[in-house]
N, C-alpha and C positions, 0 to 999 in steps of 0.2 A: 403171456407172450412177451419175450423179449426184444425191448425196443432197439429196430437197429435201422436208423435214416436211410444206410445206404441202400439197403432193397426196394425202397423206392426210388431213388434214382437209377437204380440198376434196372429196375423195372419198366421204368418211362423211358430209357437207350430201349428195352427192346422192342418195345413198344414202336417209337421213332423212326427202327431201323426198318422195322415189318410196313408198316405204313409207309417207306420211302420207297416202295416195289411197284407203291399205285402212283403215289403223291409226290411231286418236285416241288422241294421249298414249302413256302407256310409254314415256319417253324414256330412264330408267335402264335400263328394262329393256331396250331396243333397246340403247342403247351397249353396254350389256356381251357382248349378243350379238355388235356388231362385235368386240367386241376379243377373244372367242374366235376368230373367223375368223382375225384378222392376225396371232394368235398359235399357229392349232393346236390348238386347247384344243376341249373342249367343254363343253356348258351342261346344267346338271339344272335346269328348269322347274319349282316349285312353284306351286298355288295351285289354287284350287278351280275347277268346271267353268264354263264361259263367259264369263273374262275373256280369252280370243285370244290362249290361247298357242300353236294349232294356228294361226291368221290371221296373225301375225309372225313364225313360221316358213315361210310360204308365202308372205308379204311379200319378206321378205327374198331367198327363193330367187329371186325374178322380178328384185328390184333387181340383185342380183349375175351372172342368168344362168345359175343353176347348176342342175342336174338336183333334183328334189324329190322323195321316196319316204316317205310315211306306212306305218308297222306299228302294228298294235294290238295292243299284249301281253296277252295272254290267258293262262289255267292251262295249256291246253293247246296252245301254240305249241313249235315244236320249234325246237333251233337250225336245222337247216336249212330252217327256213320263213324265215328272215331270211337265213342267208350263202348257199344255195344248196346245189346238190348236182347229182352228174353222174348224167345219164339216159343210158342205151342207145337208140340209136339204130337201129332192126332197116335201116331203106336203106343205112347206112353200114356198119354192124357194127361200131362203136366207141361209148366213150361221148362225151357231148358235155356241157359248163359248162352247167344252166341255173341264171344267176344269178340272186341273191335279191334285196330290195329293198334289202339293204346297199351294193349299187353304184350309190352316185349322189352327188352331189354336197351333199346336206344331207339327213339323213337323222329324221322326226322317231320319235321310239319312244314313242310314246303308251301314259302309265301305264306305265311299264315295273315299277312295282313287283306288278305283277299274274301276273306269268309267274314259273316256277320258277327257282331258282340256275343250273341245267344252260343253261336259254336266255339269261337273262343273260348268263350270263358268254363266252358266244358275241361278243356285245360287245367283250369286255376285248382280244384281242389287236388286232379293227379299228380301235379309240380307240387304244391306243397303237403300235402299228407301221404301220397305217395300209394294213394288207393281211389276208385273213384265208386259209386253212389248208385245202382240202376235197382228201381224198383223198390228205391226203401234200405234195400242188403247192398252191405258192405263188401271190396271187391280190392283185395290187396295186389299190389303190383310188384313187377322183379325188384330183387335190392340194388341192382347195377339201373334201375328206370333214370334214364337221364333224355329230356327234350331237348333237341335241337332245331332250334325255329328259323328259318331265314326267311328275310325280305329283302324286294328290290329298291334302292333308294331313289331311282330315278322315276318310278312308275307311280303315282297316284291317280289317277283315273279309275273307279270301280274298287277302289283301296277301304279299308275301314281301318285306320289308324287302332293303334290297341292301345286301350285305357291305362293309366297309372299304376291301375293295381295289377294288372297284367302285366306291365315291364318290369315291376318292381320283383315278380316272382322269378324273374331271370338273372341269374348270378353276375353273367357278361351280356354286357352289347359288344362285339364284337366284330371289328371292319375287315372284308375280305377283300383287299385291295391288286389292281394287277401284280403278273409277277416281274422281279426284275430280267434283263435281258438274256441274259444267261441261263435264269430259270427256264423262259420260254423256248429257247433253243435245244434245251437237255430236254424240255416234253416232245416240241417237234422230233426229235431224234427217236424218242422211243415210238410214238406214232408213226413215226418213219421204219420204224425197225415190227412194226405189226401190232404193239398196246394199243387196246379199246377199253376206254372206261366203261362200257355198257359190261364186257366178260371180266371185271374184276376180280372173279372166282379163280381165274387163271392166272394171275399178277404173282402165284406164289405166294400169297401172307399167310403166313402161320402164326397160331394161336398162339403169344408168349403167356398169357393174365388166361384167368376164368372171372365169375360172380363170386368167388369164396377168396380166390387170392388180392381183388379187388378191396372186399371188405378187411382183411388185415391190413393192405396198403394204407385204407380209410385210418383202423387204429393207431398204424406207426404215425400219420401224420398229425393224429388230432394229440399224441405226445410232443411236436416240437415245441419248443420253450418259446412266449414272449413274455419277456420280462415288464415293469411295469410301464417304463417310461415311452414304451415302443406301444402299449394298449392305450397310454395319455395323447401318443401322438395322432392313434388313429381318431379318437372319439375329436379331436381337437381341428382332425380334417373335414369331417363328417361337419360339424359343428359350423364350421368357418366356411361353408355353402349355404346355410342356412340364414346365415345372417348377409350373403352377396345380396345388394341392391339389386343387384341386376337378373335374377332370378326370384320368378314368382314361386318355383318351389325349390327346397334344398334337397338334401340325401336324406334317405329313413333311417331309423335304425336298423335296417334289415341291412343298409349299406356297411354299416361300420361292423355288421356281423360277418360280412361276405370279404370283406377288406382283412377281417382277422383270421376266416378259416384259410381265404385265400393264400396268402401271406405267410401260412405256416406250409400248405400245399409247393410253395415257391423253395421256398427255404429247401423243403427236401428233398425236391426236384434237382437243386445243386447241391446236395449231400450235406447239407449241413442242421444242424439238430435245434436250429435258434433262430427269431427271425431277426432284421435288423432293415432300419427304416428304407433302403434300395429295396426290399422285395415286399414294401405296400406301393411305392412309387411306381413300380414296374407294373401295378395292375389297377395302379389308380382310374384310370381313365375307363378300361372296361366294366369297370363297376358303376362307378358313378354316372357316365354319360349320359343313360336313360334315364334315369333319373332327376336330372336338374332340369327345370322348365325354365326358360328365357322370357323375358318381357319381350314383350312386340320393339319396342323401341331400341333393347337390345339387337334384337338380331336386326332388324334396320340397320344399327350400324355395324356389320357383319361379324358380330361375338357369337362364336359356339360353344358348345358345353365342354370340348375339348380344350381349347384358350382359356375356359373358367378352370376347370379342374390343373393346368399349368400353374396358374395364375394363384390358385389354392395354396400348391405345393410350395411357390416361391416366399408364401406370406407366413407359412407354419412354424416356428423353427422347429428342424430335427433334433431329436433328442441325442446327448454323446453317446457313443458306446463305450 
């Protein structure tokens, strides 16, 4: 296959354009969901209830053609209400897969910080091996499988906070913030003119991507060039969290993996075949923010992970090009 960048950013306009039938604005927020897809990765959703972060994951399922399954995690959701589990069959007298809503092609987990560790972590091996475990037999999932998880940041009450190793398996934390004033006036207008996000089927989106044109997109991007001093720079960002005082944890190496696949995913998103130190900056922060743990004493005196990762950037020097 012949590497050529621009199909992927040709690709991600049509992408953009199709999703823009449901979705006004979030254009950060959309990119970055591309480029968990072309990377494998997935996305943790922040932001409080009714900025459409359940609408641009159901967007995007239509652009790309990929199967869509909503869970709502609840206290009392069991893993196998998400992976599945084998039923007896009394006509056959065997049992038989019935599978969970884990099997599909974009999967969103709504609130998931709401459900117990036990059903979380039912999660951890489908995000990273990409197949999940019932009964012993192995259970391989679509090659487009990408989670999409949101939670509410204002609601802790009845919450279970998700462990380390759970965030860490998320490519992006990613903040769904309101829109600006203009955004919101071009939504009222279309609710005004008769759009209902519940009939999104009706938005008109059309399929531009499948599962198979997806995975060449994957190959063209995982060809973009970083040269060395641009892979010195990242391990050097990565690194340089590790050693903040003011963080009882730093970034894993899963971070400086997700910062490079990322990075290249950027790069060819703007047509270009190379990364260069703007398109680690540009996704620094969604990478790493789950990632860095705060002393108490820090956040007392109001430092977020987001001012450390700033703070990161301003201390590294960038390498020339």
């Amino acid at each position: 296959m012949e590497f050529d960048v621009s199909a992927v950013s040709q690709a991600a306009d049509k992408v953009r354009n199709e999703m823009a039938k449901a979705v006004v604005g979030q254009r950060e927020v959309i990119d970055q969901m591309l480029v968990a897809v072309l990377c494998e990765g997935h996305v943790l959703l922040e932001g409080v209830p009714g900025i459409a972060k359940t609408l641009m994951v159901r967007a995007l399922s239509l652009a790309v053609k990929a199967d869509f399954n909503r869970v709502q995690f609840t206290p009392d959701l069991m893993p196998s209400d998400v992976i599945g589990t084998n039923v007896f069959d009394p006509s056959a007298g065997n049992f038989k897969l019935r599978k969970g809503p884990i099997f599909t092609g974009l999967l969103l987990a709504d609130e998931i910080n709401r459900t117990p560790p036990k059903t979380q972590a039912a999660l951890l091996e489908a995000m990273q091996e990409r197949q999940v475990t019932i009964d012993g037999e192995n259970h391989a999932l679509e090659q487009i499988f990408t989670v999409f998880a949101t939670q509410n940041p204002i609601e802790y009450e009845g919450t279970y906070p998700l462990p380390e190793a759970q965030l860490d398996r998320f490519m992006f934390k990613t903040i769904v913030g309101y829109p600006a004033y203009e955004t919101e006036t071009e939504m009222l207008s279309r609710y005004n003119a008769g759009f209902r996000s519940v009939d999104i089927a009706n938005a008109g989106i059309e399929p531009v991507l499948d599962a198979n044109k997806v995975v060449e997109l994957r190959k063209m991007v995982s060809e973009v060039v970083v040269e060395q001093p641009v892979v010195d720079y990242i391990a050097k960002l990565v690194r340089k969290t590790r050693e903040n005082r003011n963080l009882v944890l730093g970034a894993s190496p899963r971070a400086s993996i997700y910062l490079l696949l990322g990075s290249k995913a950027i790069a060819a998103l703007n047509n270009r075949s190379y990364v260069i130190p703007d398109d680690i900056k540009q996704i620094a922060a969604p990478v790493l923010r789950h990632r860095l743990i705060l002393r108490p004493e820090a956040e007392i005196e109001g430092l977020t992970p987001d001012r450390v990762v700033e703070s990161t950037l301003t201390e590294v020097e960038v390498p020339r090009q």
